[in-house]
Structures are given as structure tokens and as C-alpha cells.
MMTF fields as JSON, N, C-alpha, C and O atoms, coordinates in Angstrom:
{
  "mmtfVersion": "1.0.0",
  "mmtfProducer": "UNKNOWN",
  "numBonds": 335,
  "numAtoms": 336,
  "numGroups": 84,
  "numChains": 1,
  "numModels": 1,
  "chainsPerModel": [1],
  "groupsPerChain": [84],
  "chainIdList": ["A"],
  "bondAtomList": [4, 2, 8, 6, 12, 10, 16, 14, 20, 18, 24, 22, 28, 26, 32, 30, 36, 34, 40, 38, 44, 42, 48, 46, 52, 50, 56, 54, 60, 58, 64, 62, 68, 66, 72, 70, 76, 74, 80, 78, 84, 82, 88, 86, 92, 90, 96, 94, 100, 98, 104, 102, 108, 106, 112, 110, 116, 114, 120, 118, 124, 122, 128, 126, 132, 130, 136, 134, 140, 138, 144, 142, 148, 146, 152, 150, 156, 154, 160, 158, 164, 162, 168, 166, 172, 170, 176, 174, 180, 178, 184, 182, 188, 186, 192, 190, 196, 194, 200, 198, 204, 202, 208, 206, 212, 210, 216, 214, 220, 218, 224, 222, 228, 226, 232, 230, 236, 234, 240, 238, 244, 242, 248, 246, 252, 250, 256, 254, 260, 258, 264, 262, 268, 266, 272, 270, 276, 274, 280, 278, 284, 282, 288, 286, 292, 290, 296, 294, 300, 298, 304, 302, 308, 306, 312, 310, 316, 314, 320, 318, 324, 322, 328, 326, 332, 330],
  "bondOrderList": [1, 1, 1, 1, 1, 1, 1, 1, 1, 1, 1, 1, 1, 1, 1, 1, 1, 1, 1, 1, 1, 1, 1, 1, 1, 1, 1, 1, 1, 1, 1, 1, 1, 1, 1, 1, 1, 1, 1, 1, 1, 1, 1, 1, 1, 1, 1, 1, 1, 1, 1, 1, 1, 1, 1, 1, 1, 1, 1, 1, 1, 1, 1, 1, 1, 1, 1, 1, 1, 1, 1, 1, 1, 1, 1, 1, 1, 1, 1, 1, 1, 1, 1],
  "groupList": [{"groupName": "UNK", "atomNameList": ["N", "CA", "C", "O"], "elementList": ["N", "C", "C", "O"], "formalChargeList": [0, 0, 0, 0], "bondAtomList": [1, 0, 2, 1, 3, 2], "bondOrderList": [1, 1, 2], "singleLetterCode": "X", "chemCompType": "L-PEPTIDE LINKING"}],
  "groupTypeList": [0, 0, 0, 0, 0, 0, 0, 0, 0, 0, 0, 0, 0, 0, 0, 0, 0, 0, 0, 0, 0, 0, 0, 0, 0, 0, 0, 0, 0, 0, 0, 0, 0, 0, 0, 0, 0, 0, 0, 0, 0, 0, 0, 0, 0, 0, 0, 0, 0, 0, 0, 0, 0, 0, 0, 0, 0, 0, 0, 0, 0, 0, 0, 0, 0, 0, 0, 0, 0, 0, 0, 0, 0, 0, 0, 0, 0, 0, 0, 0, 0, 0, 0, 0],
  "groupIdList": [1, 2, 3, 4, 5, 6, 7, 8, 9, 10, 11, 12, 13, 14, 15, 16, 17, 18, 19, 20, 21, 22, 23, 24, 25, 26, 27, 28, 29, 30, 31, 32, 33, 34, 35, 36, 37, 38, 39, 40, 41, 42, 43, 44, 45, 46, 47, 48, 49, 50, 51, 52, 53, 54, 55, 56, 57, 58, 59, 60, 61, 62, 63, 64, 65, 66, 67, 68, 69, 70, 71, 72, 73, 74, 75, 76, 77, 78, 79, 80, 81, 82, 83, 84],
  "secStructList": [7, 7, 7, 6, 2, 2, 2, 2, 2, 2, 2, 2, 2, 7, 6, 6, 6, 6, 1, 1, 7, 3, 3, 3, 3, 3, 3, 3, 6, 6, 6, 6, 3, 3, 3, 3, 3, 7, 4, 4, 4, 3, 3, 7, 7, 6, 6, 7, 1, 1, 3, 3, 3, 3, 3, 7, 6, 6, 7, 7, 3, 3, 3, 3, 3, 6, 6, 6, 7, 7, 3, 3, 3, 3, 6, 6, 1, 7, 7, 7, 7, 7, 7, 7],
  "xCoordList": [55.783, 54.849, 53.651, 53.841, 52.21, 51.61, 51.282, 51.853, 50.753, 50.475, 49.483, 48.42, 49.553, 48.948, 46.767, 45.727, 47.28, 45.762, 45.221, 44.043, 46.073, 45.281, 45.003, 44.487, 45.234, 45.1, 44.056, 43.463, 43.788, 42.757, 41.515, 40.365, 41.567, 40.79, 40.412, 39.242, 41.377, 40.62, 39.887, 38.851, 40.252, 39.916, 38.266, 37.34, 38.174, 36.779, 35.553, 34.385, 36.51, 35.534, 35.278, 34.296, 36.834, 36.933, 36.068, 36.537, 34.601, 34.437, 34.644, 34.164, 35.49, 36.025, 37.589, 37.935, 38.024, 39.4, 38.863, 38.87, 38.395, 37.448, 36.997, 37.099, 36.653, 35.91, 36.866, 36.961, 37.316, 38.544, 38.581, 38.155, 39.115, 39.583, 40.62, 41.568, 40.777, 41.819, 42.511, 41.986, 43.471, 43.782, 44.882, 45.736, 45.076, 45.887, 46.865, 46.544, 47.977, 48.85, 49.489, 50.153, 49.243, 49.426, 50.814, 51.455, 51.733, 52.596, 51.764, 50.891, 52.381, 51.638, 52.71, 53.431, 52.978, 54.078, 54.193, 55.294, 53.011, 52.838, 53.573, 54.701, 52.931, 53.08, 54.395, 54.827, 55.073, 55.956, 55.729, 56.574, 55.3, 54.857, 53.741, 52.944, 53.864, 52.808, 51.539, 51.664, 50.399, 48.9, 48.493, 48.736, 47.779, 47.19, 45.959, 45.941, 44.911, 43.396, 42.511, 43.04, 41.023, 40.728, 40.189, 39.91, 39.991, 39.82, 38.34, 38.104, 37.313, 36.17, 36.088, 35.129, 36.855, 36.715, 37.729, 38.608, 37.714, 37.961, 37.306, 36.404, 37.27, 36.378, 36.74, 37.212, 36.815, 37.441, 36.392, 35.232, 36.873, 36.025, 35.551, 36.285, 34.212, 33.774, 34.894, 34.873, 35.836, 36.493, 37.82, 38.678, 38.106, 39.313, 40.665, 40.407, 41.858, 42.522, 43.909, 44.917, 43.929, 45.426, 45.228, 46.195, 44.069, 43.708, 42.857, 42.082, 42.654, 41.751, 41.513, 42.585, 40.2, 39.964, 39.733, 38.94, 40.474, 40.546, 40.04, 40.224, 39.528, 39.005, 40.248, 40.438, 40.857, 41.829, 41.126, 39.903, 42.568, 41.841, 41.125, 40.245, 40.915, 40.818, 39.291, 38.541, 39.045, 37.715, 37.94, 36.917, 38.866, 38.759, 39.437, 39.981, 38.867, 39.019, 40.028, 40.256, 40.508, 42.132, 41.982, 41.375, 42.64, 42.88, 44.575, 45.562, 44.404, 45.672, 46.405, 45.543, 47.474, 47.566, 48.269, 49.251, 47.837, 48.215, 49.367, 49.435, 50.92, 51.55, 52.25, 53.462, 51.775, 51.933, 51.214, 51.505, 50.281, 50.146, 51.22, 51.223, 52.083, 52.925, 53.045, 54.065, 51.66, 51.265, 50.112, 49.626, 49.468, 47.995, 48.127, 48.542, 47.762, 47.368, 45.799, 45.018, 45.492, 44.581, 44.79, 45.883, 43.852, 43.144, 44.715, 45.07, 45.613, 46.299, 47.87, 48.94, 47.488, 48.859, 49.793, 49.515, 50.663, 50.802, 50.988, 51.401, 50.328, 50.299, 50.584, 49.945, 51.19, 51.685, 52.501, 52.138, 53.688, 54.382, 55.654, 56.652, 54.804, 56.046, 57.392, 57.725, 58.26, 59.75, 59.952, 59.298, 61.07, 61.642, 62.657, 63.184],
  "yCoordList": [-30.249, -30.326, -31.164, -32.225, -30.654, -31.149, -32.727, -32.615, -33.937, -35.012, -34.951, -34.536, -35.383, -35.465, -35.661, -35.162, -36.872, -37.369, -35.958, -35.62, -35.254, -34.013, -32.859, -32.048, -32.653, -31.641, -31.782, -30.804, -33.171, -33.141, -33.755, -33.741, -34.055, -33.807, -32.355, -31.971, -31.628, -30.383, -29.827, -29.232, -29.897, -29.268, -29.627, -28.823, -31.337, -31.533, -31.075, -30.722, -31.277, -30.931, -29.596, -29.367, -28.134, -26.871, -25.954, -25.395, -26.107, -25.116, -23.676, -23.108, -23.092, -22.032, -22.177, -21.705, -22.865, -23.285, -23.493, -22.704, -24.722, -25.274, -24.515, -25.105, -23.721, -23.103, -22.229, -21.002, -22.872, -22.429, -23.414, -24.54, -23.081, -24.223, -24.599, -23.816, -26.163, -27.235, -27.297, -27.064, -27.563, -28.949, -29.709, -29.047, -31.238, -32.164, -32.521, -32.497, -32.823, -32.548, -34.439, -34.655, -35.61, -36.541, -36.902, -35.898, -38.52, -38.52, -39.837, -40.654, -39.612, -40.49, -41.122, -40.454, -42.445, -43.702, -43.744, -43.482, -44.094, -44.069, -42.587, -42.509, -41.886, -40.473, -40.017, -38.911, -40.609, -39.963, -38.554, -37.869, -38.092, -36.733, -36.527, -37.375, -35.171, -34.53, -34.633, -34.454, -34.899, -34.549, -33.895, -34.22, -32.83, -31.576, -32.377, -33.077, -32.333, -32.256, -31.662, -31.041, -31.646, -30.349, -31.201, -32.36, -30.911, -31.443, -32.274, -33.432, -31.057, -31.413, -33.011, -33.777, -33.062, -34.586, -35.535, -35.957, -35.909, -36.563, -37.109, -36.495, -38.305, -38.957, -39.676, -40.65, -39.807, -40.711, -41.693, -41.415, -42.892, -44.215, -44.137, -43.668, -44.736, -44.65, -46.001, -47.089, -45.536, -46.803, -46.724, -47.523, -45.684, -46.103, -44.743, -43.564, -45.385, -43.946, -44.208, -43.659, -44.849, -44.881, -44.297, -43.692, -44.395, -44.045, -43.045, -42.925, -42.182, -41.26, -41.357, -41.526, -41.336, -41.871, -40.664, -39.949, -40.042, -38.986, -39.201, -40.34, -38.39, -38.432, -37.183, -35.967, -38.402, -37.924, -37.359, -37.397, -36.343, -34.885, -35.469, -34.718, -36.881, -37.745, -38.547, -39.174, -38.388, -38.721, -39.828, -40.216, -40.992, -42.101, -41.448, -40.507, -42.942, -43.019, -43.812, -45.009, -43.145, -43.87, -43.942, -43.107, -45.127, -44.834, -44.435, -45.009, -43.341, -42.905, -43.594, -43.855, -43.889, -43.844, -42.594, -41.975, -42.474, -41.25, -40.6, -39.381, -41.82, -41.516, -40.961, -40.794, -40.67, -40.397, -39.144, -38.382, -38.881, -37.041, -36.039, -35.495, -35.803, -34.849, -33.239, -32.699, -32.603, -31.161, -30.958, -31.596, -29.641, -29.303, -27.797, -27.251, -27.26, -25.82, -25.651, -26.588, -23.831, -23.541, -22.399, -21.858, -21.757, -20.732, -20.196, -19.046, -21.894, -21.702, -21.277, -21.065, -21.247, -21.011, -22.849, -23.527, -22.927, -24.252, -23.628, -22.616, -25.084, -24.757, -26.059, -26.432, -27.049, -28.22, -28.701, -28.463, -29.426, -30.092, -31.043, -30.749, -32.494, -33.473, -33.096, -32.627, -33.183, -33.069, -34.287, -35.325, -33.809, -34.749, -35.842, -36.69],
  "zCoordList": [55.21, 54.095, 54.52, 55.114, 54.192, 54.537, 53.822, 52.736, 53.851, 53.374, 52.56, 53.022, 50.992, 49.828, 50.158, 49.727, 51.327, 51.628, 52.627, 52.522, 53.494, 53.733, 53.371, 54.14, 52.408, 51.582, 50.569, 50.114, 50.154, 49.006, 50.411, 49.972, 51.329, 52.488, 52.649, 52.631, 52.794, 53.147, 51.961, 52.258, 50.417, 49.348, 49.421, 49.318, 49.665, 49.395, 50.762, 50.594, 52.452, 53.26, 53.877, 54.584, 53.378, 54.113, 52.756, 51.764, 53.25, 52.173, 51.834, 50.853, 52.843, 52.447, 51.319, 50.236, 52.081, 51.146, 49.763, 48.818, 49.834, 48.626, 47.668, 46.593, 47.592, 47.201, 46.126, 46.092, 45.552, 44.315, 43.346, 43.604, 42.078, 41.002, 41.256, 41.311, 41.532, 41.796, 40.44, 39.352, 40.621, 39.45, 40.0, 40.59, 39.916, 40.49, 39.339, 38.151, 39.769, 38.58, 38.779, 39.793, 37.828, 38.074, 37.586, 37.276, 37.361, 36.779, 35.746, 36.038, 34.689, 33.895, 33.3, 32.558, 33.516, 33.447, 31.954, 31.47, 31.022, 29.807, 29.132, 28.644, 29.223, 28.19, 29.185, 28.86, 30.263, 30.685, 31.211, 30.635, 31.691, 32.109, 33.202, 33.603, 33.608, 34.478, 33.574, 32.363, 34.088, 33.3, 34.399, 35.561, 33.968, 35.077, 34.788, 33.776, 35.606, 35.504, 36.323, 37.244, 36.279, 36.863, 38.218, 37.912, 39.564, 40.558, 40.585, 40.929, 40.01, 39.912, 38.808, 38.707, 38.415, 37.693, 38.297, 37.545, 39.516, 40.646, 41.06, 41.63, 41.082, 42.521, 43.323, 42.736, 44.449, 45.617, 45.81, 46.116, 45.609, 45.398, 47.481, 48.351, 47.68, 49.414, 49.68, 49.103, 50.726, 51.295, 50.752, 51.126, 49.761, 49.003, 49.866, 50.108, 50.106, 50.616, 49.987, 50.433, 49.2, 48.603, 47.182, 46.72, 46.395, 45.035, 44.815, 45.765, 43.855, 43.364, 42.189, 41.607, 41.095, 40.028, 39.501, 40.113, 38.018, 37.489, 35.874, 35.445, 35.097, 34.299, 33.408, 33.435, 32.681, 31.751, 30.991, 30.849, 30.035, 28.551, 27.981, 27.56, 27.578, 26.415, 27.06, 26.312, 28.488, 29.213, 29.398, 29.963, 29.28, 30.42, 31.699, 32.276, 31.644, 33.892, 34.582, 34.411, 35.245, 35.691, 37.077, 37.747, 37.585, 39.245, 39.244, 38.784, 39.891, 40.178, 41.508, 42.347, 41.857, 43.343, 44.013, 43.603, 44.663, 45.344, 45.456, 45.613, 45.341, 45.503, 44.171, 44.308, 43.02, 41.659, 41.494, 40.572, 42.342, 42.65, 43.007, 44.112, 42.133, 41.741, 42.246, 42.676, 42.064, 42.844, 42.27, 41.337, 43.1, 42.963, 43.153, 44.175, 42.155, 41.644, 42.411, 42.575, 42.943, 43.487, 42.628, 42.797, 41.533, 40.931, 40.011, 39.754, 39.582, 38.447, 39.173, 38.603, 40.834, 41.608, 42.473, 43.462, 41.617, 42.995, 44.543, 45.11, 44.863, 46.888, 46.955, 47.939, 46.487, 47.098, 46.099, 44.948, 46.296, 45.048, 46.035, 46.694, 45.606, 45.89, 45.803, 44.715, 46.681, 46.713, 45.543, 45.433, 44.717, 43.864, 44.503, 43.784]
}
């Protein structure tokens, strides 16, 4: 399986890959559950490689850590999903 940090590497630098609707599927400690969100409301802080800052349904801003990235859907299909 490939590693969480290369894959959302390739999403943002292979613009052929890229070039699809993401969505990152987080675990959310609070609400207990997966939260899907859409990739494009992502941002990887410059310098940061353990966290990604996502813009929850509700529009705040969370740092996720990476290791709470759960799976990532490409055009509504998963192509990656943490082993449980």
C-alpha cells in the first residue's frame, strides 16, 4: 500500500492523476466517525508533513494529522483506505 503522504503528493503534483475530484475521508474523534471532504478544501500548511488543514461541512478549519486520514475517493471511487 502506498503511504498516505504519497499519494496526496501525487494528487497535488501528477497533473494527470490530479486532475479528478478527490475527497479525503477523515476520522473525527468528536462526532465519532468518517467526515468525507472535498480535496480542493485542503491545504498543506509550507513546512508542515504530518498535518493537513481541512475545511469541515460546517466551514471551520481543522488540522488533521495525517494519521487520522482514513481513505480517499477519486471521482466517488475509493483508491486508498487505511487497513483497520
Amino acid at each position: 500500500m502506498i503511504p498516505i503522504q504519497d499519494l496526496l503528493h501525487r494528487i497535488r503534483w501528477d497533473p494527470e492523476y490530479g486532475n479528478a475530484r478527490f475527497e479525503l475521508g477523515y476520522w473525527d474523534r468528536v462526532e465519532r466517525t468518517i467526515v468525507r471532504v472535498p480535496f480542493v478544501a485542503s491545504e498543506f500548511p509550507s513546512g508542515e508533513h504530518f498535518f493537513v488543514d481541512v475545511a469541515a461541512p460546517d466551514g471551520s478549519v481543522h488540522g488533521v494529522p495525517l494519521h487520522r486520514v482514513r481513505a480517499v475517493w477519486r471521482d466517488g471511487v475509493l483508491v486508498w483506505e487505511r487497513p483497520r
